[in-house]
C-alpha atoms as one frame of an Amber mdcrd trajectory, in Angstrom:
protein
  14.477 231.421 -16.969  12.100 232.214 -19.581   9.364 229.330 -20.381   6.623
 229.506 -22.941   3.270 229.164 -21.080  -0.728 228.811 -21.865  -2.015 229.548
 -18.722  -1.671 229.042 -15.029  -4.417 227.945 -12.838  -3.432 229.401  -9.172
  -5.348 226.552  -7.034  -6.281 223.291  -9.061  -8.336 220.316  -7.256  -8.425
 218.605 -10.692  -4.570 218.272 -11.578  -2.821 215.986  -8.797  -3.666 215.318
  -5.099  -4.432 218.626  -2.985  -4.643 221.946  -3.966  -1.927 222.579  -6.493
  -0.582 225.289  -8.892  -0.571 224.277 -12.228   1.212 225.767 -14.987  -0.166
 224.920 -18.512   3.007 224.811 -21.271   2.826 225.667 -24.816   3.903 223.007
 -27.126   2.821 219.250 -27.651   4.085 216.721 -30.508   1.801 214.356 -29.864
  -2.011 215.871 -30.512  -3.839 213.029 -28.710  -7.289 212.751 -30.581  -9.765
 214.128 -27.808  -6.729 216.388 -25.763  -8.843 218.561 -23.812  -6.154 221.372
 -24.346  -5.678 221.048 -28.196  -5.246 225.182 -27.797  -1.450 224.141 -26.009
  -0.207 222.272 -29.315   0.602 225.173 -31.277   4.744 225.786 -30.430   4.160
 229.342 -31.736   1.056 230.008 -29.873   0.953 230.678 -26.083   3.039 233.702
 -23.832   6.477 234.255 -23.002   6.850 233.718 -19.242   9.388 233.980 -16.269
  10.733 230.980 -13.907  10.989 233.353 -10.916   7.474 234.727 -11.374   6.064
 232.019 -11.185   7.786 230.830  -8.309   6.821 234.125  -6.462   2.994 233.646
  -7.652   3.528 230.226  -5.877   4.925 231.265  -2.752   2.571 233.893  -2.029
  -0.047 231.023  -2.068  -0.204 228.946   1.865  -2.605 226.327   1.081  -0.653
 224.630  -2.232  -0.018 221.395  -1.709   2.028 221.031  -4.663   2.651 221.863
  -8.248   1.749 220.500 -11.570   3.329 220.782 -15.380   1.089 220.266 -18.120
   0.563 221.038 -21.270   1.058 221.385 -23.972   3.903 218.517 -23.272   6.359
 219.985 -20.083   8.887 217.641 -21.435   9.256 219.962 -24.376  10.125 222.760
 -22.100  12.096 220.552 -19.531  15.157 222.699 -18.998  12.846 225.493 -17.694
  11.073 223.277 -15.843  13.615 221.952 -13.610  14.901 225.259 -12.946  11.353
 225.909 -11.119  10.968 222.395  -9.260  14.814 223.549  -8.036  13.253 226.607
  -6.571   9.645 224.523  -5.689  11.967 221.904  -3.749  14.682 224.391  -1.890
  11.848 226.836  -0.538  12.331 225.864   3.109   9.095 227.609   4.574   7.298
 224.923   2.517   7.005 221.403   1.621   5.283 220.604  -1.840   5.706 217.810
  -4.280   5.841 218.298  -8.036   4.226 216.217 -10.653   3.862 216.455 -14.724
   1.843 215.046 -16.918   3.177 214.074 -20.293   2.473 211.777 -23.413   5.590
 210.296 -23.746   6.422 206.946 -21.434   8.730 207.315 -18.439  11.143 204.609
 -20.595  11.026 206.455 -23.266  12.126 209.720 -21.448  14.632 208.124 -19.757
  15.957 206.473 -22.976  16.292 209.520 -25.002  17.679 211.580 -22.548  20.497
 213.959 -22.883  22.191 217.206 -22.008  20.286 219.372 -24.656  16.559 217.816
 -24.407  16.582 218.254 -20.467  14.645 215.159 -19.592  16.708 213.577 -17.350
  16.707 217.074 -15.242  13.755 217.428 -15.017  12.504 213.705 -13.878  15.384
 213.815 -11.292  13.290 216.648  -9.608   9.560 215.493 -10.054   7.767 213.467
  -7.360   5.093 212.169  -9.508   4.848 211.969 -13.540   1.539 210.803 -15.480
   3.066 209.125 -18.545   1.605 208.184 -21.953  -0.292 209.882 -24.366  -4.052
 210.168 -24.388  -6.415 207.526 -25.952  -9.750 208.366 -26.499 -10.430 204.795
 -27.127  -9.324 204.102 -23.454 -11.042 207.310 -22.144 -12.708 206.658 -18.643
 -13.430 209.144 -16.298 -13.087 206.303 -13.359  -9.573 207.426 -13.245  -8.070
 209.456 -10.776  -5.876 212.081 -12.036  -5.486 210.263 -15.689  -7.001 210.730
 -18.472  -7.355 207.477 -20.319  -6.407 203.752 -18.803  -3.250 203.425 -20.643
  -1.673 206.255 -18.711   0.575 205.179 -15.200   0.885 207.745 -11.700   4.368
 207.038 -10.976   6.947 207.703  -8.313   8.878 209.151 -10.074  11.732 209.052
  -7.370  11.587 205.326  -6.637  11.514 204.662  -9.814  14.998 206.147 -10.556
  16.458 204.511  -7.689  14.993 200.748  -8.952  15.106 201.529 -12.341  11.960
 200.390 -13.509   8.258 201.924 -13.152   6.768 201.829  -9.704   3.307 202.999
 -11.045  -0.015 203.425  -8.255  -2.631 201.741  -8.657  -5.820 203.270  -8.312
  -7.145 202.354  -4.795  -3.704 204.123  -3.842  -4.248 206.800  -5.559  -7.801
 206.958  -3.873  -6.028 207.574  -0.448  -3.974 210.801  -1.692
């Protein structure tokens, strides 16, 4: 599937827990004050990419412990998305997680949902989702894997099955 891309960074420390592969989409509604990738708002700007390219690029790569969607906002390419994390999950010589980071709320993707937007694909194949946009007010670089306070690590998983956010705190997130 085709996807519309900024950048990939082969092996991130900075973007989840382990070494991961991070794939940086091109879009974003929201144009947080501060966003660290204001180059990823532009839906015109950005490359034309391929699902099963990237999936190679990841394969190739032993020491990934997982891969993350950013942005831009992934949930504007979520179709596309969950096309990959079907790949990401079914490669059998392997065992990663997938997260994404987004500025809507997990309610508010789960709300809106439907068959055209692709949310509801694409959360039912993410481990882990960082939710809510950035605040510069709330900045703090204390936080592990977030970006300002307001923003939740959630199991994503668990959170479907309960249905309600089972967020980590951040001495949990301290042990992954």
């Amino acid at each position: 599937m085709k996807i519309k891309i900024a950048g990939l960074i082969s092996e991130s420390i900075v973007d989840g827990p382990g070494i991961r592969f991070t794939i940086f989409t091109q879009g974003c509604p929201h144009h947080c004050e501060g966003c660290h990738n204001p180059a990823t708002h532009d839906f015109n700007g950005g490359r034309w990419d391929d699902t099963d390219r990237i999936f190679e690029m990841i394969k190739k790569d032993p020491i990934l412990d997982g891969v993350t969607f950013s942005g831009g906002d992934p949930f504007c390419q979520a179709k596309p998305l969950a096309d990959l994390a079907d790949k990401i999950h079914g490669h059998k010589e392997f065992k990663m997680n997938v997260m994404a980071y987004t500025g809507y709320t997990f309610e508010y993707l789960v709300s809106h949902a439907n068959d055209e937007n692709g949310y509801m694909e694409l959360l039912k194949r993410l481990d882990y989702l960082v939710d809510g946009p950035f605040v510069l007010a709330k900045r703090s670089l204390e936080l592990k894997f977030m970006g300002s306070s307001n923003q939740r690590y959630i199991d994503v998983q668990e959170s479907l099955k309960r249905g309600e956010v089972v967020a980590f705190s951040q001495e949990q997130l301290a042990v992954l």
